[in-house]
C-alpha positions as CSV (number, residue, x, y, z in Angstrom):
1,X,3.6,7.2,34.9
2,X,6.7,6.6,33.2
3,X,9.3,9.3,32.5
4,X,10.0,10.7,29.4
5,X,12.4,9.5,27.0
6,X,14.9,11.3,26.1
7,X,13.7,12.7,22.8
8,X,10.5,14.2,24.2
9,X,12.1,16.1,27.0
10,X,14.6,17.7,23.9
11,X,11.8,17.8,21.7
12,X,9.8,19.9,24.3
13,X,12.5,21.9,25.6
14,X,13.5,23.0,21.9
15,X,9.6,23.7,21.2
16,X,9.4,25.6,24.6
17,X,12.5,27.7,23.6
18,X,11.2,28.5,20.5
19,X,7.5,29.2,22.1
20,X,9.0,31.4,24.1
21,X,11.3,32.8,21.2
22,X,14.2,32.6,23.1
23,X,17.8,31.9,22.7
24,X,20.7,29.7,24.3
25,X,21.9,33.0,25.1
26,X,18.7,34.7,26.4
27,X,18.9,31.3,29.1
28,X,22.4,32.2,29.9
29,X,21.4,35.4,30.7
30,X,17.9,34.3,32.8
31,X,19.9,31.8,34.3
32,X,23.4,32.8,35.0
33,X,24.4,28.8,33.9
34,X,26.5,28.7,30.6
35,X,24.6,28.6,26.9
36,X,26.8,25.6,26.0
37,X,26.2,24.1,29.4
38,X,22.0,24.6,28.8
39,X,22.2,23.6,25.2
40,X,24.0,20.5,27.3
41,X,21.4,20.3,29.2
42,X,18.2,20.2,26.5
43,X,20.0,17.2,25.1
44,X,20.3,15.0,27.9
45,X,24.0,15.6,28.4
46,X,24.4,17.4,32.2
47,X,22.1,17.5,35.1
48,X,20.4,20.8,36.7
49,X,19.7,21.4,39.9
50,X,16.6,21.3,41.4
51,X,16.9,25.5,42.0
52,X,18.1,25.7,38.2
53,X,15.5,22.8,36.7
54,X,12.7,25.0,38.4
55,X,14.0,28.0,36.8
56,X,14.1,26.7,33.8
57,X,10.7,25.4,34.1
58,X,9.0,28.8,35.1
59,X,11.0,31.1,32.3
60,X,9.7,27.8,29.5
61,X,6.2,27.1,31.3
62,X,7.5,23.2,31.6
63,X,5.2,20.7,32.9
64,X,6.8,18.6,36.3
65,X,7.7,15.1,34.3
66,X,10.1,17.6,32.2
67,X,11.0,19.5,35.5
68,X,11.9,16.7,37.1
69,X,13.6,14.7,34.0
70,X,16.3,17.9,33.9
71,X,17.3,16.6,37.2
72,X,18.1,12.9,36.4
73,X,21.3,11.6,36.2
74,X,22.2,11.4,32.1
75,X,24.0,8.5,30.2
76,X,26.7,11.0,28.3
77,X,28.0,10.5,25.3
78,X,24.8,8.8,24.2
79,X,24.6,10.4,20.3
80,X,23.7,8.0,17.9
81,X,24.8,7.1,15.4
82,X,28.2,6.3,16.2
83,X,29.5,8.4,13.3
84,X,27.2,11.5,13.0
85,X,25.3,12.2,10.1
86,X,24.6,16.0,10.7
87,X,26.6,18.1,8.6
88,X,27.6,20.2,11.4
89,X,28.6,17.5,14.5
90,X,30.4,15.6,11.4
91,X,32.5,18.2,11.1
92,X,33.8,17.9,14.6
93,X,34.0,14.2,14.0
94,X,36.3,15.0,10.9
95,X,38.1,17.5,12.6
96,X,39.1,14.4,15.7
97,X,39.8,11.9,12.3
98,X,42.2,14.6,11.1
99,X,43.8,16.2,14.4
100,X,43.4,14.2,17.0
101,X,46.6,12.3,17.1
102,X,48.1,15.7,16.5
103,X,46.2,17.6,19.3
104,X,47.7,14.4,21.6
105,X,50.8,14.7,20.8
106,X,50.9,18.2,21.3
107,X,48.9,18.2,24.9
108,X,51.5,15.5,25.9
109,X,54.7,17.5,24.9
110,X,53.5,20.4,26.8
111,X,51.8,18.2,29.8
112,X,52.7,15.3,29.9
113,X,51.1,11.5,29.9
114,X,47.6,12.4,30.5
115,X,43.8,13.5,29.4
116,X,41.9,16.6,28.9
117,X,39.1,16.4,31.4
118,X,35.6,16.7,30.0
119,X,34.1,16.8,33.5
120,X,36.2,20.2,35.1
121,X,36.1,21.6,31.3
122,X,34.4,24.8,30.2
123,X,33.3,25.3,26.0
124,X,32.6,28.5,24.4
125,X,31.6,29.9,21.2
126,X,31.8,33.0,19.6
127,X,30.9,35.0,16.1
128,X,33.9,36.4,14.8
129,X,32.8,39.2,12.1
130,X,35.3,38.6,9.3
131,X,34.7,40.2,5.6
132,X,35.6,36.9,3.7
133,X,32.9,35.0,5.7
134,X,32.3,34.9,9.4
135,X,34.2,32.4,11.8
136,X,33.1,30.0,14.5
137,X,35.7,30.7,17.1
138,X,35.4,27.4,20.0
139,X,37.4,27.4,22.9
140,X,37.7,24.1,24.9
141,X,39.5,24.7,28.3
142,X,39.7,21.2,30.3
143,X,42.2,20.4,33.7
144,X,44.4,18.0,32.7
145,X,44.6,15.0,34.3
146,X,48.0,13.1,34.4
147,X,47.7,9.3,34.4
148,X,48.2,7.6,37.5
149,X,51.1,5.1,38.2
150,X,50.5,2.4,40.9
């Protein structure tokens, strides 16, 4: 039997989630693994363990092809399309367009010639109650990595 694509194991996980009327955060909190991490996950974008897959599986009653899918190693970065549609991921697209040469500049004054790692990198987000409208508050902390000279 084949494995599932992609798109089925997210499709099942988010049904399961919602099954189970759960949250991101009600994972992180089953789990001990971050909700950013587990959203991450549900889409294909980070691997479990097999200790954390079966976890997963017992606290969303998962059947073993989406047990053992969560353990497979993922093609990242794999969105389509190229430039997001969503309203919401655009955003973060827009927000590269505008200040991403900035944030460059900026990490490289204060570090040097070098990258932001996405691989030892944590991501959080937080509500922040304001009265003119509330405020996604994101935090990306990633080691840098200088560039090598040979």
């Amino acid at each position: 039997m084949a494995a599932p694509s992609q798109a089925t194991v997210t499709s099942t996980l988010m049904a399961a989630k919602k099954a189970k009327g759960m949250s991101f955060a009600d994972l992180e909190a089953a789990l001990g693994l971050d909700e950013v991490w587990i959203a991450s996950l549900f889409y294909g974008q980070a691997t479990a363990s097999a200790e954390e897959a079966e976890k997963l599986a017992s606290l969303l009653s998962l059947d073993p092809a989406i047990t053992a899918a969560l353990q497979e190693f993922p093609t990242k970065g794999s969105l389509e399309p190229v430039i997001p549609t969503d309203p919401l991921i655009y955003r973060f697209y827009e927000i590269m367009q505008v200040y991403g040469m900035p944030l460059k500049d900026v990490i490289q004054e204060k570090f040097g010639d070098g990258i932001m790692s996405a691989i030892d990198f944590t991501l959080d987000v937080e509500k922040v109650e304001d009265p003119k409208g509330d405020r996604v508050e994101i935090t990306m902390c990633g080691k840098f990595l200088p560039y090598k000279k040979w």
